[in-house]
Backbone as XML, in Angstrom:
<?xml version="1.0"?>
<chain id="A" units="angstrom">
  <residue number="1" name="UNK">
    <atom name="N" x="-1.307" y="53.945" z="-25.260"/>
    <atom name="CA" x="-2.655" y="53.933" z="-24.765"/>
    <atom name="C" x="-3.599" y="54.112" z="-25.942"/>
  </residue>
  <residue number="2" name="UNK">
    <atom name="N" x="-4.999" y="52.985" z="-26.090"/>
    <atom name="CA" x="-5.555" y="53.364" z="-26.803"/>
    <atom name="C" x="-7.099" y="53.852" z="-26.589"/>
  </residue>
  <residue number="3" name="UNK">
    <atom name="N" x="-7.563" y="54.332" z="-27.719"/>
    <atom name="CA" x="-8.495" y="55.035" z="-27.212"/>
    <atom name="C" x="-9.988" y="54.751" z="-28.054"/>
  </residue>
  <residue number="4" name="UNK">
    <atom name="N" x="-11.272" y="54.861" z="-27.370"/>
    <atom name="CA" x="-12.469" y="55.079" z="-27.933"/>
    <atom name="C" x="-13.310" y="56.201" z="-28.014"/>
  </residue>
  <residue number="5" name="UNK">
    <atom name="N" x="-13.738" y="56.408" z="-29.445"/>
    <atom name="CA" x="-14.571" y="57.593" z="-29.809"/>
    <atom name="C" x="-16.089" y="57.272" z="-29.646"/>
  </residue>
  <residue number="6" name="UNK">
    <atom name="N" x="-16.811" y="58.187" z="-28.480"/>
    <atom name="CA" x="-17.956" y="57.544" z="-28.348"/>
    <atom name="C" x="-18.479" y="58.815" z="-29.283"/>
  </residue>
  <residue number="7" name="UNK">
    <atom name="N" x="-20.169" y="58.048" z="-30.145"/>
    <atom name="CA" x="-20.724" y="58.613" z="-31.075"/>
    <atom name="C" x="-21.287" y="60.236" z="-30.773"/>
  </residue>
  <residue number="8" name="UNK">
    <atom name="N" x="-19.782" y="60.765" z="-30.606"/>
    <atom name="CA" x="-20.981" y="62.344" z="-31.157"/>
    <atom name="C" x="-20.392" y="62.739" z="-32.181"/>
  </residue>
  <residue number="9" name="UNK">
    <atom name="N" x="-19.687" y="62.825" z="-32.759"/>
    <atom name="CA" x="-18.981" y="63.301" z="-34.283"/>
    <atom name="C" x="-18.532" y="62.173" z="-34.882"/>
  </residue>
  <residue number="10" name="UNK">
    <atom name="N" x="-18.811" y="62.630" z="-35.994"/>
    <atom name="CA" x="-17.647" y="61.173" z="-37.233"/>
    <atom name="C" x="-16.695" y="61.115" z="-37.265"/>
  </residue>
  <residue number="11" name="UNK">
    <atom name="N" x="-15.791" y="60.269" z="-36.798"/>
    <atom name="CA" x="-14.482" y="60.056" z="-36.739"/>
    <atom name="C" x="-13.632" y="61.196" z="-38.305"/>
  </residue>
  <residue number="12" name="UNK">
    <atom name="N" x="-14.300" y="61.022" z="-39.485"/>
    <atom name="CA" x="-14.420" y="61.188" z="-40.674"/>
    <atom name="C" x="-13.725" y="62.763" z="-40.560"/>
  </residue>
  <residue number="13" name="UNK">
    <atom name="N" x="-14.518" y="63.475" z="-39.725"/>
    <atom name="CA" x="-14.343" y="64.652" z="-39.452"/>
    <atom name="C" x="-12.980" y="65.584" z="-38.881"/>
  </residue>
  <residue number="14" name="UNK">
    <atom name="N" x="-12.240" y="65.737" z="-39.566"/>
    <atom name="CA" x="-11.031" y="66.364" z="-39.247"/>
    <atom name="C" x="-10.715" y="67.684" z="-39.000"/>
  </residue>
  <residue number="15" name="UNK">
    <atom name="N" x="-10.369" y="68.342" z="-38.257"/>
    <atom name="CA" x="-10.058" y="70.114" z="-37.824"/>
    <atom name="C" x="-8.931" y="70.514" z="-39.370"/>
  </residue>
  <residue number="16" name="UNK">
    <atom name="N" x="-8.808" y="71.656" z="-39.207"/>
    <atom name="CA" x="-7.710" y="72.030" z="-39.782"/>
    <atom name="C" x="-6.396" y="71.953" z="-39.594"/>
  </residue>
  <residue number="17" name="UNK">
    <atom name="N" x="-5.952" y="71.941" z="-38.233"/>
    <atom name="CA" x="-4.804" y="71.051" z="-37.631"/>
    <atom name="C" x="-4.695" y="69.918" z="-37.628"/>
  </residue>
  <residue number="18" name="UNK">
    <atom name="N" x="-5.709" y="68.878" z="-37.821"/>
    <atom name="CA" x="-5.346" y="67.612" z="-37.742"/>
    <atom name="C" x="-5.669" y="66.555" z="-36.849"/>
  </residue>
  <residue number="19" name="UNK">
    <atom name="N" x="-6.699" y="67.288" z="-35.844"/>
    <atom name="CA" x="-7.634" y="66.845" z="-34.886"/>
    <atom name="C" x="-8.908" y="66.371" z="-35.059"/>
  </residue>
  <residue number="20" name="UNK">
    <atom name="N" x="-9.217" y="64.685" z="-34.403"/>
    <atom name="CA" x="-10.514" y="64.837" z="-34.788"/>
    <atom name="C" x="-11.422" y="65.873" z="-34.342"/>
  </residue>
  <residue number="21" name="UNK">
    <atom name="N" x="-10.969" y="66.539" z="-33.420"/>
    <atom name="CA" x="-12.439" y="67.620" z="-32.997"/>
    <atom name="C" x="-11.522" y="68.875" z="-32.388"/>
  </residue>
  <residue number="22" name="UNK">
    <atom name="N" x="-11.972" y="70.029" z="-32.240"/>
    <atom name="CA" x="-11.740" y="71.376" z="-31.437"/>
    <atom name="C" x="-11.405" y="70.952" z="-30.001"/>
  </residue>
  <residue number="23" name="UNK">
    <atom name="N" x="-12.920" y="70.435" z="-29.912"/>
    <atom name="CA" x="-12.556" y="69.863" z="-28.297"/>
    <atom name="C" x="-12.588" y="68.627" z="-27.682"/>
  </residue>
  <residue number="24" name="UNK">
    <atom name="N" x="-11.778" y="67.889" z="-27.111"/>
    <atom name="CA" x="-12.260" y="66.734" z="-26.846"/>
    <atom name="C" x="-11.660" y="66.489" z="-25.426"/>
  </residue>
  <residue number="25" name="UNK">
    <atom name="N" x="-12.586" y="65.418" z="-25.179"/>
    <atom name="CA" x="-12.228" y="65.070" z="-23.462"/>
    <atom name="C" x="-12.057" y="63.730" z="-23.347"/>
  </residue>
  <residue number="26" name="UNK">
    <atom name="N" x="-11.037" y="63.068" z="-22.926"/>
    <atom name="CA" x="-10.322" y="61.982" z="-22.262"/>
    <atom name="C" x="-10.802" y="61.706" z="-20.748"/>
  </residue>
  <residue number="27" name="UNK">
    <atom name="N" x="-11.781" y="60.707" z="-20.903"/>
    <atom name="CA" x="-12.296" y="60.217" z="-19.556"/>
    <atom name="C" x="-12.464" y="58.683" z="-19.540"/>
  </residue>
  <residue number="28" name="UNK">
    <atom name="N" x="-12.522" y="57.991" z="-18.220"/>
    <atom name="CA" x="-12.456" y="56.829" z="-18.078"/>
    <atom name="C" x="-13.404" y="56.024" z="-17.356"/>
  </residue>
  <residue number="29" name="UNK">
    <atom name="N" x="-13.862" y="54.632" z="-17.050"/>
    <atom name="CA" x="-14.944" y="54.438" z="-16.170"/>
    <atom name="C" x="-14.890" y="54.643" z="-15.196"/>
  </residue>
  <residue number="30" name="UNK">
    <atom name="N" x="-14.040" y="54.467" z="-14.819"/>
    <atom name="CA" x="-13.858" y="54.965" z="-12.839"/>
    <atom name="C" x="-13.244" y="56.267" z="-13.008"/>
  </residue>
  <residue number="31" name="UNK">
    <atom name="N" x="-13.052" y="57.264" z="-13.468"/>
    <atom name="CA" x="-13.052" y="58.748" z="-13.311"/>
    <atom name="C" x="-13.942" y="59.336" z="-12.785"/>
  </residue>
  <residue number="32" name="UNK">
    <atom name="N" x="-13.746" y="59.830" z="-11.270"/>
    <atom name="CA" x="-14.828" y="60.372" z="-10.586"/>
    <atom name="C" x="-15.443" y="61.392" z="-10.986"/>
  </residue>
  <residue number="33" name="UNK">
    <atom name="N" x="-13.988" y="61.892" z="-11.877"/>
    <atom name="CA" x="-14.215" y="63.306" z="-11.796"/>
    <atom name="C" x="-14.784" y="63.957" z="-13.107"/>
  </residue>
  <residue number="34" name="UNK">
    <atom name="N" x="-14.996" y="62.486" z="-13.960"/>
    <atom name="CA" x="-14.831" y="62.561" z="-15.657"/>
    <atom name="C" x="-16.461" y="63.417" z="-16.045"/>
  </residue>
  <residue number="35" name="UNK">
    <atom name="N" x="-17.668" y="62.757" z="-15.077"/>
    <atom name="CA" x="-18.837" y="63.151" z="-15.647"/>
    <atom name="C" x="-19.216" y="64.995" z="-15.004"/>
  </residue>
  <residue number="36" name="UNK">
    <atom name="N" x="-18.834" y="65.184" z="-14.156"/>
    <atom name="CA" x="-18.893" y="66.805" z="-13.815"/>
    <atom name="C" x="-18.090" y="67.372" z="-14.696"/>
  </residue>
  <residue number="37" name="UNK">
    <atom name="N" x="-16.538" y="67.331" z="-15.100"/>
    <atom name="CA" x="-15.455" y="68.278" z="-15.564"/>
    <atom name="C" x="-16.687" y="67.932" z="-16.941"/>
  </residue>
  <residue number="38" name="UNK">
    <atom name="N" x="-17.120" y="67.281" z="-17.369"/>
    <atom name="CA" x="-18.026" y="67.424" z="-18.875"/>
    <atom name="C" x="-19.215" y="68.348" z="-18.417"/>
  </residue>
  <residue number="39" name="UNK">
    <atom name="N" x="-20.059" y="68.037" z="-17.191"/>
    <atom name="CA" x="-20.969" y="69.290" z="-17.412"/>
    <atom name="C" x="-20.312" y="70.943" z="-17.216"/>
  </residue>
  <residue number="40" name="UNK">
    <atom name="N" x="-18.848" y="70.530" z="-16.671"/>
    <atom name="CA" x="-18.500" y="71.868" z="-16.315"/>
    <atom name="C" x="-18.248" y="72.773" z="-18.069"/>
  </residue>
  <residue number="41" name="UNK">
    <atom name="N" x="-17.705" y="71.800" z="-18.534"/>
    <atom name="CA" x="-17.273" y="72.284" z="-20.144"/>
    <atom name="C" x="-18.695" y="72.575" z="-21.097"/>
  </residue>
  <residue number="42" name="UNK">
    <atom name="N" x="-19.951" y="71.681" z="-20.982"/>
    <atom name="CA" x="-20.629" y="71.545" z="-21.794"/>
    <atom name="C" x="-21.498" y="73.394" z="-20.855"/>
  </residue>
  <residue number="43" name="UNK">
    <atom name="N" x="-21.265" y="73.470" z="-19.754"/>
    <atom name="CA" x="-21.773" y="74.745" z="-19.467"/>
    <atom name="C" x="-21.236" y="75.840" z="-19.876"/>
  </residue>
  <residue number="44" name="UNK">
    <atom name="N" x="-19.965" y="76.122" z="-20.298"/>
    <atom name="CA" x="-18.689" y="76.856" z="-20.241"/>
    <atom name="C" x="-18.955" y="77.056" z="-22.023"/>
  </residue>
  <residue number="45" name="UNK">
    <atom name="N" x="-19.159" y="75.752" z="-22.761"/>
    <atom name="CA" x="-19.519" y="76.180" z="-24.367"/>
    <atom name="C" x="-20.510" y="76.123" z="-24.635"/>
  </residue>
  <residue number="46" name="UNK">
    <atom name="N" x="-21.589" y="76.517" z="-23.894"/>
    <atom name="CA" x="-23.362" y="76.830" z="-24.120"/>
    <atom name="C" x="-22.815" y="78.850" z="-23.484"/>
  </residue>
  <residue number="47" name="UNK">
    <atom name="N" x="-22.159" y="79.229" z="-22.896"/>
    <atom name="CA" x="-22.067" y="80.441" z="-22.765"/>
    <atom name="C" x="-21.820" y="81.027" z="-23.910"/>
  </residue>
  <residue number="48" name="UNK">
    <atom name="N" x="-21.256" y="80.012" z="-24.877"/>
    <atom name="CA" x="-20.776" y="81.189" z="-25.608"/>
    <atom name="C" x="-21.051" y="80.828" z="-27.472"/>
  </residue>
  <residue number="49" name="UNK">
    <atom name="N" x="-22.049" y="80.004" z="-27.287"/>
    <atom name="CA" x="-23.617" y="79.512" z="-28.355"/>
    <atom name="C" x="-22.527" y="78.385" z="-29.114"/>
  </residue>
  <residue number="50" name="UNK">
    <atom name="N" x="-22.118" y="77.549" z="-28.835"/>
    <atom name="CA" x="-21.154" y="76.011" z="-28.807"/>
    <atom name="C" x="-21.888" y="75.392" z="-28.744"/>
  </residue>
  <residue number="51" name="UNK">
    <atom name="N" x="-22.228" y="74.217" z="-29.151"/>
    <atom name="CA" x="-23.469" y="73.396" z="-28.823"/>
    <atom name="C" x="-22.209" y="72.251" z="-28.181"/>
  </residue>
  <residue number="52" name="UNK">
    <atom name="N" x="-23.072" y="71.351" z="-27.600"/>
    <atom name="CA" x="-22.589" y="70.188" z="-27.104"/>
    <atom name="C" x="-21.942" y="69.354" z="-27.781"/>
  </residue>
  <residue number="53" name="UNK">
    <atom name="N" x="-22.339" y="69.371" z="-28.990"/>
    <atom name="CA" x="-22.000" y="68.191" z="-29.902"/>
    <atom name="C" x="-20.848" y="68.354" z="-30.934"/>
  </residue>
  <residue number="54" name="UNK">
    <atom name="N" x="-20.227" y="69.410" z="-30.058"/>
    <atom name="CA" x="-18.785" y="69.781" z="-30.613"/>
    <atom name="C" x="-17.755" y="68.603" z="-30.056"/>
  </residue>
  <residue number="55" name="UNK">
    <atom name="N" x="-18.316" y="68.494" z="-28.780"/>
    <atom name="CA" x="-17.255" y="67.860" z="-27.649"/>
    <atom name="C" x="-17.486" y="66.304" z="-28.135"/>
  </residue>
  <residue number="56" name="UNK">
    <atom name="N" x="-16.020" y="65.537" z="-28.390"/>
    <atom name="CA" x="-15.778" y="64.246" z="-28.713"/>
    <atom name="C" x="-15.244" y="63.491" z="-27.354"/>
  </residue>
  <residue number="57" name="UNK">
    <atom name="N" x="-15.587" y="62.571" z="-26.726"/>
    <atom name="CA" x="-15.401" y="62.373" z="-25.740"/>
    <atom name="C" x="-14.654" y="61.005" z="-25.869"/>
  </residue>
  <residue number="58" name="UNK">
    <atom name="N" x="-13.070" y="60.693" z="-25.633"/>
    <atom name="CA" x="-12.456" y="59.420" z="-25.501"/>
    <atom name="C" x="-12.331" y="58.856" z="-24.565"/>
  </residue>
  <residue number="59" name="UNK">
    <atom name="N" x="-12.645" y="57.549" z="-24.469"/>
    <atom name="CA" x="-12.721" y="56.458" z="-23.381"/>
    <atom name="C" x="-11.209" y="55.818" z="-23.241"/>
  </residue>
  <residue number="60" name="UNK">
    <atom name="N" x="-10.156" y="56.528" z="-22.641"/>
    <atom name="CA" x="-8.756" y="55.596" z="-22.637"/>
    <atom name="C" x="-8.860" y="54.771" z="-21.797"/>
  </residue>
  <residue number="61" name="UNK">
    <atom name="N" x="-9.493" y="53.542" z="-21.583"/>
    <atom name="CA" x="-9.571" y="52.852" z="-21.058"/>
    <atom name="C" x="-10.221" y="51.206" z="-21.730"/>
  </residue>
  <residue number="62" name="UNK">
    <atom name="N" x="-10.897" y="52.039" z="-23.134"/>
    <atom name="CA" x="-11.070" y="51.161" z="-23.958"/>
    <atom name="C" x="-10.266" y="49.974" z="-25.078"/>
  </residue>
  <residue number="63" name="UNK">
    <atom name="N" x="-9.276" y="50.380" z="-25.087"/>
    <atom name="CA" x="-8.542" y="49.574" z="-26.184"/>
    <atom name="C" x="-8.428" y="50.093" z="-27.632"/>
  </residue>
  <residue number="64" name="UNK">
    <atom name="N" x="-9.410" y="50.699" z="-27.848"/>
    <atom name="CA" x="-9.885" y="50.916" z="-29.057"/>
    <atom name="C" x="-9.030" y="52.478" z="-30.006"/>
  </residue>
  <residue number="65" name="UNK">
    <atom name="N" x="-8.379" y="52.013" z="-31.057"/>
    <atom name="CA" x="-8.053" y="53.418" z="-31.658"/>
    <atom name="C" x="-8.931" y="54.282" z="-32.267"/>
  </residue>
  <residue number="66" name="UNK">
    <atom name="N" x="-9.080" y="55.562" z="-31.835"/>
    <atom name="CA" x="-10.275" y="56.327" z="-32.775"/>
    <atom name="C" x="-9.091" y="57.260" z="-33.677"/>
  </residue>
  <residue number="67" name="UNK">
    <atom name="N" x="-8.403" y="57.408" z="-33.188"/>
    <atom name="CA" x="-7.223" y="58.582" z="-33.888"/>
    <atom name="C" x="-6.781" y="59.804" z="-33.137"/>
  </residue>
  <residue number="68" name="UNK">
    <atom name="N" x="-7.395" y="59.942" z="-32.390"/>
    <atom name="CA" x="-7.175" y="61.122" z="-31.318"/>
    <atom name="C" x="-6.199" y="60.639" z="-30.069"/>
  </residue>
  <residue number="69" name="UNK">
    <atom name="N" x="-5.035" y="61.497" z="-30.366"/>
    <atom name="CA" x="-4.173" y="60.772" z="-29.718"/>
    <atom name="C" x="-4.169" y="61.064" z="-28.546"/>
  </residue>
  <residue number="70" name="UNK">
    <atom name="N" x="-3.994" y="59.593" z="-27.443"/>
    <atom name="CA" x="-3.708" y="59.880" z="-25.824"/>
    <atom name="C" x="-2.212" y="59.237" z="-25.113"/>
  </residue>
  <residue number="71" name="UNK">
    <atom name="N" x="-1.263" y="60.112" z="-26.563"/>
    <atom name="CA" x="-0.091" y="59.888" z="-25.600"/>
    <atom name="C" x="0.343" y="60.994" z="-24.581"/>
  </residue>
  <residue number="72" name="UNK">
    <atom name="N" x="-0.599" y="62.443" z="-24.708"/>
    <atom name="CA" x="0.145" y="63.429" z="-23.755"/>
    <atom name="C" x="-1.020" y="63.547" z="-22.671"/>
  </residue>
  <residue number="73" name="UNK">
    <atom name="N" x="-1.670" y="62.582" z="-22.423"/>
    <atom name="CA" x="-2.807" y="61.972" z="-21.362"/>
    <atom name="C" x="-2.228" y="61.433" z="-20.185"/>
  </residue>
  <residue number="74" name="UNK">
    <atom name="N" x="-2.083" y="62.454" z="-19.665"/>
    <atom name="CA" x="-1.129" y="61.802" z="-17.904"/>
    <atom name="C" x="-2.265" y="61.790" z="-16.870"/>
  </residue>
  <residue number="75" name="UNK">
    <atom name="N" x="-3.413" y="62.319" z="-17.084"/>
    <atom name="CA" x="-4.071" y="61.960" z="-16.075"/>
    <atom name="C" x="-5.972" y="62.620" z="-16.430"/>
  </residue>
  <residue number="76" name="UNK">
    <atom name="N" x="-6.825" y="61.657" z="-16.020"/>
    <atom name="CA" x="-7.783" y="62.173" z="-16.259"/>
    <atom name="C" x="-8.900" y="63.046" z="-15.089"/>
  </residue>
  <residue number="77" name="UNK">
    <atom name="N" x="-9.890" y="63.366" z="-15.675"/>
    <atom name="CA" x="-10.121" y="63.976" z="-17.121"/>
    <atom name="C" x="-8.696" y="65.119" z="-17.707"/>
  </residue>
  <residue number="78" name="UNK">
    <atom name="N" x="-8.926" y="65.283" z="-19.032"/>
    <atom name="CA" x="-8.387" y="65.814" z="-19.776"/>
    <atom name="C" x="-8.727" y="66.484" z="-20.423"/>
  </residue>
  <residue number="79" name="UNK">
    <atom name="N" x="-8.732" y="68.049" z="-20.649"/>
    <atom name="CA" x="-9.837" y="68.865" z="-21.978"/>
    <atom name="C" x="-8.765" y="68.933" z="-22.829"/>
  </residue>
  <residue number="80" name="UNK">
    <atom name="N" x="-9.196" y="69.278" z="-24.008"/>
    <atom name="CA" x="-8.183" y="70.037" z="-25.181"/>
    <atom name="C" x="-9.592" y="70.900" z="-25.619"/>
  </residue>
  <residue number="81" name="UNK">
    <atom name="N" x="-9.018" y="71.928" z="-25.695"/>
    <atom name="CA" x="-9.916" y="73.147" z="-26.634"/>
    <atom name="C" x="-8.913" y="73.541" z="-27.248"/>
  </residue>
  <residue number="82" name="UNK">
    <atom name="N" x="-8.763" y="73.223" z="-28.613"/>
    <atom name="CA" x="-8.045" y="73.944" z="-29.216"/>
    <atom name="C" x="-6.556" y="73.584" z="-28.958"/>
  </residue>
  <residue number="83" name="UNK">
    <atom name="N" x="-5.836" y="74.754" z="-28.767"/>
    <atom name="CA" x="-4.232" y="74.082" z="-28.417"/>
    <atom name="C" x="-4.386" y="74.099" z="-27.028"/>
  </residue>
  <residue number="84" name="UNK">
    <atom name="N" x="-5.064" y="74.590" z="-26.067"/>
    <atom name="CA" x="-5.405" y="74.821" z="-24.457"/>
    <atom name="C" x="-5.404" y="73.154" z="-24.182"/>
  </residue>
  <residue number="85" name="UNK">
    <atom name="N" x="-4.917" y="72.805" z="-23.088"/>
    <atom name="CA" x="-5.093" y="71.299" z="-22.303"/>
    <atom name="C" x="-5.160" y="71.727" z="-20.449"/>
  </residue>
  <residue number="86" name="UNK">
    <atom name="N" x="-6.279" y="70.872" z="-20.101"/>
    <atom name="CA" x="-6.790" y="71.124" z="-19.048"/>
    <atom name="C" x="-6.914" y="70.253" z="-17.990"/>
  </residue>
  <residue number="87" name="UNK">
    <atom name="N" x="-6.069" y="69.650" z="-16.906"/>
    <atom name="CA" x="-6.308" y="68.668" z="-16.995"/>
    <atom name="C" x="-7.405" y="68.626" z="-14.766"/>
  </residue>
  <residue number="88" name="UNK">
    <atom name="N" x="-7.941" y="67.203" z="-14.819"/>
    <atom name="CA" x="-8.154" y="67.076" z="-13.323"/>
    <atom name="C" x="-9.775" y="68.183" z="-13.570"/>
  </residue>
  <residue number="89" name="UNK">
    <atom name="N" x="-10.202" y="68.229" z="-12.712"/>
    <atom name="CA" x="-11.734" y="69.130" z="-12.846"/>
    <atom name="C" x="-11.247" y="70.106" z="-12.848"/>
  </residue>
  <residue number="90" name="UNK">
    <atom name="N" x="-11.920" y="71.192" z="-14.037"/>
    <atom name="CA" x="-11.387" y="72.459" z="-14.278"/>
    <atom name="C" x="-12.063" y="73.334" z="-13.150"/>
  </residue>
  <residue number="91" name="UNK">
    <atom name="N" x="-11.813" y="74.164" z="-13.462"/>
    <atom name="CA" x="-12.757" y="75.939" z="-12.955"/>
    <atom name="C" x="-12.704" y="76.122" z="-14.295"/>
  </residue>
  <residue number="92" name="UNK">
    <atom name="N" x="-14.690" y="76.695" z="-13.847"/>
    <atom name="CA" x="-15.466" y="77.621" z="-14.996"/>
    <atom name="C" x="-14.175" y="78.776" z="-15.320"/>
  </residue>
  <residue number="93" name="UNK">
    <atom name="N" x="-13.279" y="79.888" z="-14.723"/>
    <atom name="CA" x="-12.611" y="80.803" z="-15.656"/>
    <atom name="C" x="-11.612" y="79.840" z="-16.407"/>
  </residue>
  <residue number="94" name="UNK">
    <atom name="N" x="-10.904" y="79.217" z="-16.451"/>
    <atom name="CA" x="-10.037" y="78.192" z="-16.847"/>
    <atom name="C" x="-11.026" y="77.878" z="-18.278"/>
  </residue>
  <residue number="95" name="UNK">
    <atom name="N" x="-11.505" y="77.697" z="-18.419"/>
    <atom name="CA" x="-12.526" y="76.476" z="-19.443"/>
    <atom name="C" x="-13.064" y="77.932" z="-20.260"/>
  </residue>
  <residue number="96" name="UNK">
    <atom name="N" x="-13.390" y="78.809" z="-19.285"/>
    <atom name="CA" x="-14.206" y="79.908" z="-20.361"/>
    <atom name="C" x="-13.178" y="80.708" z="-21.127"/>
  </residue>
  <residue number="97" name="UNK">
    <atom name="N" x="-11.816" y="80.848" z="-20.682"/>
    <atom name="CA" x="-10.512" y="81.279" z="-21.140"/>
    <atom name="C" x="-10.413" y="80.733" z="-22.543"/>
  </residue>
  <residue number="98" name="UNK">
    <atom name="N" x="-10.163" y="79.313" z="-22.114"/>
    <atom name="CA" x="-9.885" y="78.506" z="-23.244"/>
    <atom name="C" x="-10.798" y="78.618" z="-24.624"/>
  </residue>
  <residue number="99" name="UNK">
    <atom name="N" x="-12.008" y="78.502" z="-24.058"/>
    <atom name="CA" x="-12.963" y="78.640" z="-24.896"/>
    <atom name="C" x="-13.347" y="79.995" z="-25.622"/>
  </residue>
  <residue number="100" name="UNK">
    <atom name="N" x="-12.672" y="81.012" z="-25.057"/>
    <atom name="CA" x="-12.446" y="82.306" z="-25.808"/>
    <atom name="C" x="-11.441" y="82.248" z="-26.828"/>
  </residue>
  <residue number="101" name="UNK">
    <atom name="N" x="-10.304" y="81.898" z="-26.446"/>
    <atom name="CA" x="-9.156" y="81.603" z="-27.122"/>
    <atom name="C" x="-9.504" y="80.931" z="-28.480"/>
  </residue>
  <residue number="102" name="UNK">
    <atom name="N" x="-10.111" y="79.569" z="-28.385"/>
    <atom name="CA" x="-10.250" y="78.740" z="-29.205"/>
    <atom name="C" x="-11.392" y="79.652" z="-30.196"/>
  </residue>
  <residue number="103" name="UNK">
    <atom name="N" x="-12.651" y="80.395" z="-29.780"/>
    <atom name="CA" x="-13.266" y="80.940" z="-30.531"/>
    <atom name="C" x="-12.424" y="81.912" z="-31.126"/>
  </residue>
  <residue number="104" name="UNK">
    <atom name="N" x="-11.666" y="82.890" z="-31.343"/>
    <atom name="CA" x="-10.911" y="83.785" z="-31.671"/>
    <atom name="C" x="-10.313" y="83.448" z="-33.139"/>
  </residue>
  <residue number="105" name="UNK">
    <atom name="N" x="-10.257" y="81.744" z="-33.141"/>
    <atom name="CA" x="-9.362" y="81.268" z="-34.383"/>
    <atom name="C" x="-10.322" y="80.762" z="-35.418"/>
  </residue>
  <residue number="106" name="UNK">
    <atom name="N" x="-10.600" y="80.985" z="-36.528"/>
    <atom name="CA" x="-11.728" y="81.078" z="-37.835"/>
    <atom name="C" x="-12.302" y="79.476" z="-38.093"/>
  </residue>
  <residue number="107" name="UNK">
    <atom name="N" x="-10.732" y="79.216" z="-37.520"/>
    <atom name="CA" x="-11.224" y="77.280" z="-37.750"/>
    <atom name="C" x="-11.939" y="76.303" z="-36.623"/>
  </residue>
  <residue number="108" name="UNK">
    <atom name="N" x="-11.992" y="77.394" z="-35.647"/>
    <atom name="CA" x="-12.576" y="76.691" z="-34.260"/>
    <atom name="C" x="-13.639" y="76.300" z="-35.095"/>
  </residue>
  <residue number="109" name="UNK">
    <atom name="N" x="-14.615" y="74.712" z="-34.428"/>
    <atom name="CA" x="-15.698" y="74.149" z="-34.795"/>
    <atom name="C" x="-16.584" y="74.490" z="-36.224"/>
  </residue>
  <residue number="110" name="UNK">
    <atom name="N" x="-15.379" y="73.945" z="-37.236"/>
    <atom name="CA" x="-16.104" y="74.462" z="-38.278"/>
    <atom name="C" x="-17.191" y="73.369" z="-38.433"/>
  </residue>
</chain>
């Protein structure tokens, strides 16, 4: 499956693990569920002073390789924060968990 990086970070931009981003979300055009589980996340990392423009958002439905891989993408939406994977519309404790977790580690959103 391949995938598209729509423009909020530079592809350029690599984590310390090897990710293009901390967090990213795997959504598709007909994912009902793709544009809420994003306000649910983009609410979940404004709690905790995250800006939005952390979150890299892939289109597997596009064709397109950005580098962020969607072979462990069984179903969308999809979060990754960090090593956390989330999948189907989260719950706010679920997402704010993660997002604790992921803050905890020095390399989250450098």
């Amino acid at each position: 499956m391949k995938a598209e990086l729509e423009p909020v970070l530079d592809v350029q931009n690599i984590t310390p693990c090897g990710k293009c981003s901390c967090v990213i979300v795997y959504k598709g055009d007909h994912c009902v569920f793709c544009d809420p589980a994003i306000q649910i996340l983009e609410a979940a990392l404004a709690n905790f002073g995250v800006p939005s423009s952390a979150i890299v958002q892939v289109d597997v439905e596009s064709g397109d390789d950005c580098g962020c891989s969607t072979e462990d993408v069984s179903m969308l939406p999809t979060i990754k924060i960090c090593d956390a994977k989330l999948t189907g519309l989260p719950d706010e404790q679920s997402l704010n968990d993660a997002v604790i977790r992921a803050i905890m580690k020095d390399c989250f959103c450098e």
